[in-house]
C-alpha positions as a Markdown table, in Angstrom:
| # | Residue | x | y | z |
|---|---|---|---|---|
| 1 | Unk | -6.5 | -9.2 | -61.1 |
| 2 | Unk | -9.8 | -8.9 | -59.3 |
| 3 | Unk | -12.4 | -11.6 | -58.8 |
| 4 | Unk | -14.0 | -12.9 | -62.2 |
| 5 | Unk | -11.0 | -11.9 | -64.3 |
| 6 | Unk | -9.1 | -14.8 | -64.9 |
| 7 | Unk | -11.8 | -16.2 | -67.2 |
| 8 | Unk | -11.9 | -15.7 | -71.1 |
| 9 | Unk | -8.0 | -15.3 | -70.9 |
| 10 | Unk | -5.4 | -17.7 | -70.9 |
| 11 | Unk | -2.6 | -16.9 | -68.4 |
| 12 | Unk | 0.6 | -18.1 | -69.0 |
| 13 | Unk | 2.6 | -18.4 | -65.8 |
| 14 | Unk | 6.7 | -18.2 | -66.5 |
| 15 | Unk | 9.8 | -18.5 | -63.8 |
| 16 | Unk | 11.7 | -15.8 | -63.5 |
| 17 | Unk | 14.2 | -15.5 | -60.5 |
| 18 | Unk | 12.4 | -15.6 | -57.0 |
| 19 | Unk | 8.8 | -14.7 | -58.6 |
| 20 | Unk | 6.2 | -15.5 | -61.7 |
| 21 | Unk | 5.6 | -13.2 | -64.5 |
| 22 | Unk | 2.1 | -13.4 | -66.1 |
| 23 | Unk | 1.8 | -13.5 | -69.6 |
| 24 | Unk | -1.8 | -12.5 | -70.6 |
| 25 | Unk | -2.6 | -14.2 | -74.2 |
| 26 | Unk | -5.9 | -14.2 | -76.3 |
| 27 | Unk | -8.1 | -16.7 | -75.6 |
| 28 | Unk | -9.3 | -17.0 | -79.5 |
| 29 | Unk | -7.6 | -16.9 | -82.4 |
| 30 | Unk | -9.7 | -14.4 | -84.7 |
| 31 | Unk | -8.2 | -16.7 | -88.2 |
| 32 | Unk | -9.5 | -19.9 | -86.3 |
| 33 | Unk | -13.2 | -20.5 | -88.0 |
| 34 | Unk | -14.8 | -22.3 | -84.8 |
| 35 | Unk | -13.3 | -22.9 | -81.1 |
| 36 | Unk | -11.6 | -26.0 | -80.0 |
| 37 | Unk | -14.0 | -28.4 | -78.3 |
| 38 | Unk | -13.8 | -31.5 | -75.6 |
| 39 | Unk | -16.1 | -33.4 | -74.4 |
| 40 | Unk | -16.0 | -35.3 | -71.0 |
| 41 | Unk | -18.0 | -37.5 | -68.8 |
| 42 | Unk | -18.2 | -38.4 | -65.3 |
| 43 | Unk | -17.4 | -42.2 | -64.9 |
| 44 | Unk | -20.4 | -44.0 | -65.8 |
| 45 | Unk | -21.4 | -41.8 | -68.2 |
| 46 | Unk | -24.7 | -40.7 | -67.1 |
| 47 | Unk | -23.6 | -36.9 | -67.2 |
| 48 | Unk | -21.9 | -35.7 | -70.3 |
| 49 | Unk | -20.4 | -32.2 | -70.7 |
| 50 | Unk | -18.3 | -30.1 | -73.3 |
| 51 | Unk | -15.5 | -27.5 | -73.2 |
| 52 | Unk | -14.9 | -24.8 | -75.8 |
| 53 | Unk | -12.0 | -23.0 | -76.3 |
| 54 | Unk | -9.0 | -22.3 | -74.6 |
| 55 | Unk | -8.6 | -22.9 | -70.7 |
| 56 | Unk | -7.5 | -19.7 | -69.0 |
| 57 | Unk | -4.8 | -22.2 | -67.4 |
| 58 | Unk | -3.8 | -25.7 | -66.5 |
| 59 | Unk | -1.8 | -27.1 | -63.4 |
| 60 | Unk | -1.4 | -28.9 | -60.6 |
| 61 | Unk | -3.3 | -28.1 | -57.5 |
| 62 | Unk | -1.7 | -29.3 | -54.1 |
| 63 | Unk | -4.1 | -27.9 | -51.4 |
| 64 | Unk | -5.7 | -30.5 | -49.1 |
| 65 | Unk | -9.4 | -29.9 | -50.5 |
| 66 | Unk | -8.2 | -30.6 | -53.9 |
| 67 | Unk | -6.1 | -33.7 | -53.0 |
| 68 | Unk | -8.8 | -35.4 | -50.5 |
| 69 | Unk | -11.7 | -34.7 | -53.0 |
| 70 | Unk | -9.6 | -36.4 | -56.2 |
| 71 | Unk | -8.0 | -39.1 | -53.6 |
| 72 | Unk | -4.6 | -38.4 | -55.1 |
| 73 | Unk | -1.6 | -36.6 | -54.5 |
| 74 | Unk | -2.2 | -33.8 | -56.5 |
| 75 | Unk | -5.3 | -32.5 | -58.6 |
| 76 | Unk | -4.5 | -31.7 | -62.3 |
| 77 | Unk | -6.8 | -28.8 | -63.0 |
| 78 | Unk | -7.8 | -26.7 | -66.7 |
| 79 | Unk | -9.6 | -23.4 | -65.6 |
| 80 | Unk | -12.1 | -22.1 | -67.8 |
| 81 | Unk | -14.4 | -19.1 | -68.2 |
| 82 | Unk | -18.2 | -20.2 | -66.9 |
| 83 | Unk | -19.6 | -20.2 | -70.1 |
| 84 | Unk | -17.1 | -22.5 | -72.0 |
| 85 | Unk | -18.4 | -25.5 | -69.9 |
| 86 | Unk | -21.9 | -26.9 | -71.0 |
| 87 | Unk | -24.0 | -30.1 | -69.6 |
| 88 | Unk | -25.0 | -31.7 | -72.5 |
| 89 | Unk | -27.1 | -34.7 | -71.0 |
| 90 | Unk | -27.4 | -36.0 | -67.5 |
| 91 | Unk | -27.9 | -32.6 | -66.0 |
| 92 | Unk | -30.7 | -34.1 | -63.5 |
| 93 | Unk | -27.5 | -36.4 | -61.9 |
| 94 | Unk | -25.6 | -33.4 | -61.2 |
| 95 | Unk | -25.3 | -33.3 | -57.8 |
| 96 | Unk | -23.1 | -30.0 | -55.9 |
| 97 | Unk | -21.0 | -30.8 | -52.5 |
| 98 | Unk | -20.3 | -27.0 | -51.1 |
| 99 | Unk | -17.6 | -27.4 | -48.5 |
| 100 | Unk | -16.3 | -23.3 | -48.7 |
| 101 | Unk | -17.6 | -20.4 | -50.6 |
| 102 | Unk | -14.7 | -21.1 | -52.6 |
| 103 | Unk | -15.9 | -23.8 | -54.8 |
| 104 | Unk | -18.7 | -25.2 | -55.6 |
| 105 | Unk | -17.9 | -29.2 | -56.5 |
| 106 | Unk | -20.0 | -31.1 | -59.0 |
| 107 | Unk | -20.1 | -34.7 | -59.5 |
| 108 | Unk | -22.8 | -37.4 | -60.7 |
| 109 | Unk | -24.9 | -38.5 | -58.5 |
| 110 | Unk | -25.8 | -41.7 | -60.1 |
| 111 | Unk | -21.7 | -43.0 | -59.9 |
| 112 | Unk | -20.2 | -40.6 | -57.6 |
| 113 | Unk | -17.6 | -39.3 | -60.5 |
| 114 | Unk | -16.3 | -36.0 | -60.1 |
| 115 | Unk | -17.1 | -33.8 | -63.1 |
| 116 | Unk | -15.5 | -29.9 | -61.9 |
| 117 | Unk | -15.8 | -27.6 | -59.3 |
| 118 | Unk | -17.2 | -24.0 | -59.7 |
| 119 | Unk | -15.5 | -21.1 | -58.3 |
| 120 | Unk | -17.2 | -17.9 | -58.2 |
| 121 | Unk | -14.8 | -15.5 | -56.4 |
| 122 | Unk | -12.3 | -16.3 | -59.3 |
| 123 | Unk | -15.1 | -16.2 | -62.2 |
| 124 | Unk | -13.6 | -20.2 | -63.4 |
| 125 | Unk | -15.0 | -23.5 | -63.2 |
| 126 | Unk | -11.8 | -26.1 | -62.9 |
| 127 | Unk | -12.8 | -29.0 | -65.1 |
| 128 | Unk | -10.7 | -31.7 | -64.0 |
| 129 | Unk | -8.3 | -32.5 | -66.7 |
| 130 | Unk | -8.8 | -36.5 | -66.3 |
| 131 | Unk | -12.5 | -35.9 | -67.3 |
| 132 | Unk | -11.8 | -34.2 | -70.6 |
| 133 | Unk | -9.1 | -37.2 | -72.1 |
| 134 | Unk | -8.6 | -35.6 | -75.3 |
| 135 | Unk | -7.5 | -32.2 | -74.1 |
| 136 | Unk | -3.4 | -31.7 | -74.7 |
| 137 | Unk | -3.2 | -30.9 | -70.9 |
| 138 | Unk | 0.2 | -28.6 | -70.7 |
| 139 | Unk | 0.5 | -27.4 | -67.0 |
| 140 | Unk | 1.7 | -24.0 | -66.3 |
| 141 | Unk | 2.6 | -24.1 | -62.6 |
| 142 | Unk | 1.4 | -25.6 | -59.1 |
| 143 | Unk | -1.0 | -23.9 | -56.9 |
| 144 | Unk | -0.5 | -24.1 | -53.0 |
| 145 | Unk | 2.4 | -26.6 | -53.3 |
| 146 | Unk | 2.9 | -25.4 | -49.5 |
| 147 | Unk | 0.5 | -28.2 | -48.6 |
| 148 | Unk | 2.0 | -30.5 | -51.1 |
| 149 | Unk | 2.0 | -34.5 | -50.1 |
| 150 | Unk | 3.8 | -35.0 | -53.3 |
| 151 | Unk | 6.9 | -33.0 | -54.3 |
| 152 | Unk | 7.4 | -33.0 | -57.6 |
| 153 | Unk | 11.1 | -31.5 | -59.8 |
| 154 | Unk | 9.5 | -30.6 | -63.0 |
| 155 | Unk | 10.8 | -26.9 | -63.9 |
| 156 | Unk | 7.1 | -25.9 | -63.4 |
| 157 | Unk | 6.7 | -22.9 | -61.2 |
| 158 | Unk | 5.7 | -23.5 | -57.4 |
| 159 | Unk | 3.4 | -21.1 | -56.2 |
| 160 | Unk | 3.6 | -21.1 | -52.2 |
| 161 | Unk | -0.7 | -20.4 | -52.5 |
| 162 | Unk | -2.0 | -18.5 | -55.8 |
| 163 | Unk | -1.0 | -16.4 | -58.0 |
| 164 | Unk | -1.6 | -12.4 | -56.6 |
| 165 | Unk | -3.8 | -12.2 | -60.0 |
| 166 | Unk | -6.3 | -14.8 | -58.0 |
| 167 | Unk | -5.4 | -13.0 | -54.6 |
| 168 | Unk | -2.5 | -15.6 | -53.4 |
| 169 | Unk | 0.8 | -13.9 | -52.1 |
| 170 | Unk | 2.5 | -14.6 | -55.7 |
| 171 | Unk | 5.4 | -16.1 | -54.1 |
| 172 | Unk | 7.3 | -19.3 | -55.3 |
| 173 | Unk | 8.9 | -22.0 | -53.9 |
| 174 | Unk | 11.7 | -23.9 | -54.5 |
| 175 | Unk | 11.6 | -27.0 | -56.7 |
């Protein structure tokens, strides 16, 4: 997968042996009559946002940007295409700390909450999966587990960086 195209699809990351299949599913169900929406907020609720539709995927992130920005172990993440995530009020507080080209990280600038990060080269915006509480969050795998603080034995797949589709090796590690 190029740049960009992991948005408007959900990917559905399996184990198989030594490596990951990718499952590509629709994104909308064409007998659904309107999208699944969640709203979020950062934590004073001074900025409020909404999601619609399906995230493209959901997961654990273990890279040291990811865990020293979310001052936790790991960063749950739900990835969804650029124009599933709106700012419904608060848009003035929305404040944008650019560390890499990578991502682009939002938070409130009235409370310091994190709200998502923006990533470009991958065509997603990772909403953090704390800030949207009524969203089933079903992780898929875990994303650059080589930098992992945290090991964690939950069946899930272990990618070593990303996925090839998002221009990581593709390889796993063990559990």
């Amino acid at each position: 997968m190029r740049d960009g195209q992991a948005a408007g699809r959900i990917l559905d990351y399996r184990r198989k042996d030594d490596h990951v299949d990718t499952i590509e599913t629709s994104s909308s169900n064409p007998r659904t009559s309107a999208p699944d929406t969640y709203h979020g907020r950062c934590f004073c609720g001074g900025v409020r946002f909404h999601v619609t539709g399906k995230p493209a995927a959901m997961g654990y992130c273990q890279c040291e940007s990811c865990r020293s920005w979310s001052a936790s172990p790991v960063n749950a993440f739900t990835l969804w295409a650029p124009d599933a995530v709106k700012v419904d009020g608060g848009a003035d507080l929305v404040d944008t700390f650019h560390k890499t080209d990578r991502s682009l990280r939002k938070w409130c600038s009235a409370c310091g909450g994190h709200l998502f990060t923006e990533h470009p080269g991958w065509g997603v915006v990772d909403v953090y999966a704390a800030s949207i509480p009524d969203l089933p969050f079903t992780p898929q795998l875990h994303v650059n587990y080589q930098e992992t603080g945290l090991r964690m034995s939950d069946g899930l797949p272990k990618m070593k960086d990303m996925p090839a589709e998002m221009g990581g090796s593709g390889i796993t590690l063990p559990d």
